[in-house]
N, C-alpha and C positions, 0 to 999 in steps of 0.2 A: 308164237305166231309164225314160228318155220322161217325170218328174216335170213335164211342162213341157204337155204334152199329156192332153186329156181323152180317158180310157180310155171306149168305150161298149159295152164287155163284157157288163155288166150291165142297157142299154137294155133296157126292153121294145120287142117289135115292132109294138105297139097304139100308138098316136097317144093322148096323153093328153089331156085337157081343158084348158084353159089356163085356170092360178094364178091368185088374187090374187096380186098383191106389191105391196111396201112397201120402196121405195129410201132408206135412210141415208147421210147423209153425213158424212164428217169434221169436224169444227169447225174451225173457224179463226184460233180466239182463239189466242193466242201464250205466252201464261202457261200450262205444261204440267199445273198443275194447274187452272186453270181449262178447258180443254183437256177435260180426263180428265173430271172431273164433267160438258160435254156431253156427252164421246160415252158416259159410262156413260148417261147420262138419255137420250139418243137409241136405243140398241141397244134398252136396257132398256124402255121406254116401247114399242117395236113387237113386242118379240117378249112380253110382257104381251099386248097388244092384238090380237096375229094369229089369224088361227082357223082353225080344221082344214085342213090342207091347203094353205095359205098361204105364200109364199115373203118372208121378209125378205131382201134385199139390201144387200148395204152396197157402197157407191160405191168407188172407185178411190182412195187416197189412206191415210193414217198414222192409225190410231185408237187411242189412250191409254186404258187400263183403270187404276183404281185398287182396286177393289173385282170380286167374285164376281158375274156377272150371274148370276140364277135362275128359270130358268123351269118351274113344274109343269106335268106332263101335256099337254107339249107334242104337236103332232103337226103336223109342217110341215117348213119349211127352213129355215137360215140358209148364205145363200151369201154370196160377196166376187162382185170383181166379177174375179178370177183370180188364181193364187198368188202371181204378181208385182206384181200391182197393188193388192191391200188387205191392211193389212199393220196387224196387232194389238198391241202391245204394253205390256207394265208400263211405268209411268211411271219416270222418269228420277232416282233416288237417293229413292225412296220405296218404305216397306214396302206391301204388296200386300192389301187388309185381305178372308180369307176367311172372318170373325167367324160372319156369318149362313149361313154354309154347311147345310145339314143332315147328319146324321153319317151314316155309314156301320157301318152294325149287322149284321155277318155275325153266323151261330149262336153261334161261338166268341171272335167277337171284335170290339171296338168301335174307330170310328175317327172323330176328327173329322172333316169335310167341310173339302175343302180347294183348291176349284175354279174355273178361271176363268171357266169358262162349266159350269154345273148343270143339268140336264135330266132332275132326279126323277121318277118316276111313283108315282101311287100305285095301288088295285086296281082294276083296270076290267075289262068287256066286252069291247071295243073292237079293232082289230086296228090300232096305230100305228106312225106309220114316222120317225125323228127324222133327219133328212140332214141333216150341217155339210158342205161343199165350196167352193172356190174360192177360198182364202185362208190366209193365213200369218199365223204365232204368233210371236213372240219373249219368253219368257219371262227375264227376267236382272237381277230383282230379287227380294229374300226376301219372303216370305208375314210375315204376322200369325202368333205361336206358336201351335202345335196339338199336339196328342198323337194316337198310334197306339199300339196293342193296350193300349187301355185298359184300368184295374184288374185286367193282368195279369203277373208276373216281368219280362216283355216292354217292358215302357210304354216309349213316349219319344218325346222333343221333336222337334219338327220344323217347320222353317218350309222346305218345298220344294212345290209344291203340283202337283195335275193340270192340266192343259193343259183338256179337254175331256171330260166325262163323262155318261154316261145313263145311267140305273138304275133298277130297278124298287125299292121304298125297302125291303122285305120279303127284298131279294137271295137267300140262301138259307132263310130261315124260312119260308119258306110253298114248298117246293119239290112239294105236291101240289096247287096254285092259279097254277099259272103264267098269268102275262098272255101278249098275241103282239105283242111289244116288237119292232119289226126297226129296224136300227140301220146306217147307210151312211156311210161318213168318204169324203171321193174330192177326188182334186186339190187335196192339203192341203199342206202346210210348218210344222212345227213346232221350233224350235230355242232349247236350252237355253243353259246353261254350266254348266263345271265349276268348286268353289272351293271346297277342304276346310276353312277357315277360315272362309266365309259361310254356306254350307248345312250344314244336320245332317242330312240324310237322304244318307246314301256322299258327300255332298260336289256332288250337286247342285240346280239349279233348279227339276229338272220329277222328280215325284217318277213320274207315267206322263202321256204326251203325247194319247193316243186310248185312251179308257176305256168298254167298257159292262160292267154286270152286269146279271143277269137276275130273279127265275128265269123264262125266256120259252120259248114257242114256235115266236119266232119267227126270223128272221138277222142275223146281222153281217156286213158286206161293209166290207173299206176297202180300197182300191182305188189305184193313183196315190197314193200318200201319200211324204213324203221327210219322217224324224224325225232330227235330233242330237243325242246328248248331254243325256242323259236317264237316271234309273236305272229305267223301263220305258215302252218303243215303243209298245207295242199289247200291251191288254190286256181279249179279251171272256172273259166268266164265266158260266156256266150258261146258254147257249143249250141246253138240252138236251131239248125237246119233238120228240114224233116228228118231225114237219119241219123242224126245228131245222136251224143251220148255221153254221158260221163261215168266212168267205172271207177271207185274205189274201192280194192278186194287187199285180205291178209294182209293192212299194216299194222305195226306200231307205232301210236305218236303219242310222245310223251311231252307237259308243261308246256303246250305252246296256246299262247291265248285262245287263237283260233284254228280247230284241227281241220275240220273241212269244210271250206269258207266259197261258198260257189252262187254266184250269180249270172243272169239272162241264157241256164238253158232251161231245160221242161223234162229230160228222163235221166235222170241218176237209179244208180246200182250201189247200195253202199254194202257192202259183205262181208263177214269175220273180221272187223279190226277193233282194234282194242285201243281206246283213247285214256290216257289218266293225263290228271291233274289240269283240265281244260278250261280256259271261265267260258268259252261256246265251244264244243266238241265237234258239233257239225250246226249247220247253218246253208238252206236251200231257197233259192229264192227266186222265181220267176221273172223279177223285173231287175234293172240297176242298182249300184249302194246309195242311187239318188232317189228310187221311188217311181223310175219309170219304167211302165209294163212293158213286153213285146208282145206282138201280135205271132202268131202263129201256131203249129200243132200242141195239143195237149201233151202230149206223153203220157206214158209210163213209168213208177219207178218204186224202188224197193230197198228199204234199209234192213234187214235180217242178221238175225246174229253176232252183233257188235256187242260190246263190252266198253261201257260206256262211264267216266269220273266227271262229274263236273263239278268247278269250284266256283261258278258263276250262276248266271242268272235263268238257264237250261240245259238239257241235253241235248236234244234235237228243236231244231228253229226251223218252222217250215213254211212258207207264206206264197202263196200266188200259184199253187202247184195242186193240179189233179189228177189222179188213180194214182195214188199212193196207197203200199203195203208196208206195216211198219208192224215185224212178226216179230217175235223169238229174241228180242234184243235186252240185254241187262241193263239201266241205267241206276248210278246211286251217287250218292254228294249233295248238294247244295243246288236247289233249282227253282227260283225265288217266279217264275215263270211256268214253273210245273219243267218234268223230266219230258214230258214228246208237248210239242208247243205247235201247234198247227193254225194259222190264221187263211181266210181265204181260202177254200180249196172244194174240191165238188168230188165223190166216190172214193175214200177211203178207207181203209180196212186197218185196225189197230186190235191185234191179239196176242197174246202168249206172250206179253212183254213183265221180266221182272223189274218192278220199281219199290220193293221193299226197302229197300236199302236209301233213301229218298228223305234226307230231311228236312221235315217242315219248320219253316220261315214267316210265316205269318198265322195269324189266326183262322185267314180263309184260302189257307192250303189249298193247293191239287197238286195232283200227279199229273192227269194229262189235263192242257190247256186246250180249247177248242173255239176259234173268235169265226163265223161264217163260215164253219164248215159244215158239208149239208149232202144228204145220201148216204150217210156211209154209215159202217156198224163196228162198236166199239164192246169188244166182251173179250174175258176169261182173263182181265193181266194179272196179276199177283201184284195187292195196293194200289187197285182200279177209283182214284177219287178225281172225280170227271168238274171241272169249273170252267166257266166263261158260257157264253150265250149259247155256245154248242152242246150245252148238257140236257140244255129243253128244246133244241132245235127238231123242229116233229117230224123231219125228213129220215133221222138219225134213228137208229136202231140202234142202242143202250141195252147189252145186255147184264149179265151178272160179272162179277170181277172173282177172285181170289184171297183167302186172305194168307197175311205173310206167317212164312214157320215162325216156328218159338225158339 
C-alpha cells in the first residue's frame, strides 16, 4: 500500500509560504519515567507555544508519553520526522493517566475523554486546519479508568483510549453553527494490541486510532496511514457542510473491528485501501449512531478499489446516502449481511466489484444487500447475488453479473 512513501495527492499546486517550526527532541535520560516527564514537557511546552500556522517537529528518535498531551484551538502541524523514524509510545508497565482529558458530549450521549494527543476546539470564525503526519504510535499500555455512554443503561468502564483526536467540543449540539475544522492524518503508523484480560473495551488498546468529530464545514483527508489492532481505524464524524468531505485514500488497517466508521456527513472518497481481518471494514452513514438524520446537501461519494476482509456481518454498510459509486472494489470473508449493504439511498452505481471470494452464511445468501434503494443500476460484479426489496425495486436497473473463475 506504499505506507513507507509520502502520498502528494493532496499537494496543492501553489507554493506555500515557509512555516515556522519548532524541532523536539527525545530525551535522553534513561530512567523511563524520568524519560516520559521530558518529552511530555517537551512536546507539551511547543505545541502550547506555537502559533497559527506553525509546524512542531519532533526529531528522529523514541519518545515516551505518560499522560494526555492537550492542546485547544490549535491550528498548525505536528509532524515526526517519518514513520520509521519518530516513534511514540506509552511508557513501559505504567497506566497511561487521560484524567485531564476533556469529555466527549454527543446530544445523546456522554463520554469521558480518553486521548493521547487532544486537539479540542472550541467556537470560532476562523477556517483551521489541524495536520498530525510523519510518525508512529505504539499504544500497549492501559489508560487511567473512564467511563462511556454515561448515566445511561449503557455505562461502562474502560481504560482503552484514542490514539489521536480533533473535535469541535459542541460535536453534534450546535449542528446549525458549524466551524470549518479541516482535519489531515498522512504518513502515519499507529499500533495497538489485543488482550481480553487487560483491556475492557472488546479487549483492546486503542479504543479508535485516527479520530475527528465535527460539527464542521470543512474536510477530513487521511491519507498513507497504516492502523493495527484497534477496535476503530478511522473515525470522522459530521463533516457535513456544503463543502464538506471526508477522504480515505492508500491505507492499511488491519484487525480493528471497525476500519472506517463515519457518521453525519454525505460525501466520502474511499480509495485503494486495503482492510483485513475487519467484523465492519467500512460503515457510512448519513445520520447519528442514534438514528437521527441531518438535513442538508446530498453529496457525492465513491468507494473504488479497496481490498476489502471481513470477519463480520458486511463489507461495506451504507445507509441514508445518495449518488454513491461503488466500482472496482474486492470484498471476500464472511458477510452475514451481503459484502456492499446499501439501505436507504437514491442513484447508485454498483459495477466491476469482485465478491467471489464471499462466503455464504445462510440459505438465502446475497452478495449485494439493497433495503430502499431506488434509481440506480447494479451490473457486471463477478458473484452478482442481489437480495433484499432492492432486487425487485422497478426504479433499479438489474443488470447481468459475472460468474466466479475456477
Amino acid at each position: 500500500m506504499g505506507c513507507s512513501k509520502t502520498d502528494e495527492f493532496f499537494e496543492d499546486s501553489q507554493p506555500e509560504l515557509k512555516k515556522a517550526k519548532t524541532i523536539v527532541m527525545p530525551s535522553a535520560a534513561t530512567d523511563v519515567l524520568v524519560k516520559a516527564e521530558e518529552d511530555w514537557n517537551n512536546i507539551n511546552e511547543a505545541l502550547q507555544n506555537a502559533g497559527s500556522g506553525e509546524v512542531v517537529q519532533l526529531g528522529e528518535g523514541l519518545f515516551y508519553l505518560h499522560k494526555s498531551i492537550i492542546r485547544w484551538d490549535f491550528n498548525g502541524t505536528l509532524s515526526g520526522s517519518g514513520m520509521n523514524e519518530t516513534i511514540i509510545q506509552t511508557v513501559p508497565g505504567e497506566l497511561f493517566d487521560v484524567s485531564e482529558c476533556p469529555p466527549m458530549e454527543w446530544s445523546l450521549e456522554s463520554n469521558d475523554g480518553s486521548h493521547m494527543f487532544s486537539f479540542p476546539h472550541k467556537y470560532n470564525n476562523e477556517v483551521r486546519t489541524v495536520t498530525v503526519s510523519d510518525l508512529s504510535i505504539l499504544i500497549n499500555e492501559p489508560a487511567t479508568l473512564h467511563y462511556n455512554k454515561k448515566n445511561t443503561p449503557n455505562e461502562s468502564e474502560s481504560n482503552s483510549m484514542h490514539a489521536i483526536n480533533v473535535h469541535y467540543e459542541n460535536l453534534d449540539n450546535d449542528m446549525a453553527n458549524p466551524i470549518h475544522l479541516n482535519v489531515v492524518y498522512k504518513n502515519l503508523s499507529v499500533t495497538g494490541e489485543k488482550d481480553a484480560d487487560k483491556y475492557l473495551d472488546q479487549g483492546y488498546s486503542i479504543f479508535t486510532a485516527l479520530a475527528a468529530y465535527g460539527a464542521s464545514n470543512g474536510t477530513f483527508e487521511a491519507k498513507n496511514v497504516h492502523v493495527e489492532t484497534a477496535n476503530g481505524c478511522i473515525k470522522p464524524h459530521a463533516f457535513f457542510g456544503e463543502d464538506a468531505s471526508v477522504t480515505v485514500k492508500n491505507t492499511y488497517l488491519k484487525s480493528c473491528r471497525f476500519g472506517i466508521y463515519s457518521f453525519l456527513n454525505h460525501s466520502w472518497t474511499i480509495l485503494n485501501n486495503e482492510i483485513k481481518d475487519g467484523w465492519r471494514p467500512v460503515v457510512m452513514l448519513k445520520k447519528n449512531a442514534w438514528g437521527v438524520l441531518i438535513e442538508g446537501p446530498e453529496g457525492h461519494s465513491s468507494l473504488k478499489n479497496n481490498w476489502i476482509q471481513s470477519t463480520g456481518d458486511l463489507g461495506f454498510g451504507i445507509q441514508f446516502v445518495s449518488n454513491v459509486e461503488v466500482k472496482n472494489n474486492i470484498i471476500k470473508g464472511s458477510c452475514s449481511f451481503g459484502g456492499i449493504a446499501g439501505i436507504y439511498g437514491n442513484n447508485w452505481i454498483i459495477k466491476d466489484n469482485d465478491l467471489c471470494d464471499l462466503v455464504p452464511v445462510s440459505p438465502n445468501y446475497c452478495t449485494i444487500f439493497l433495503n430502499n434503494i431506488t434509481n440506480s443500476e447494479i451490473k457486471n460484479n463477478v458473484n452478482q447475488l442481489i437480495g433484499g426489496p432492492g432486487a425487485i425495486e422497478p426504479t433499479n436497473i438489474i443488470g447481468e453479473g459475472q460468474e466466479c473463475d475456477e
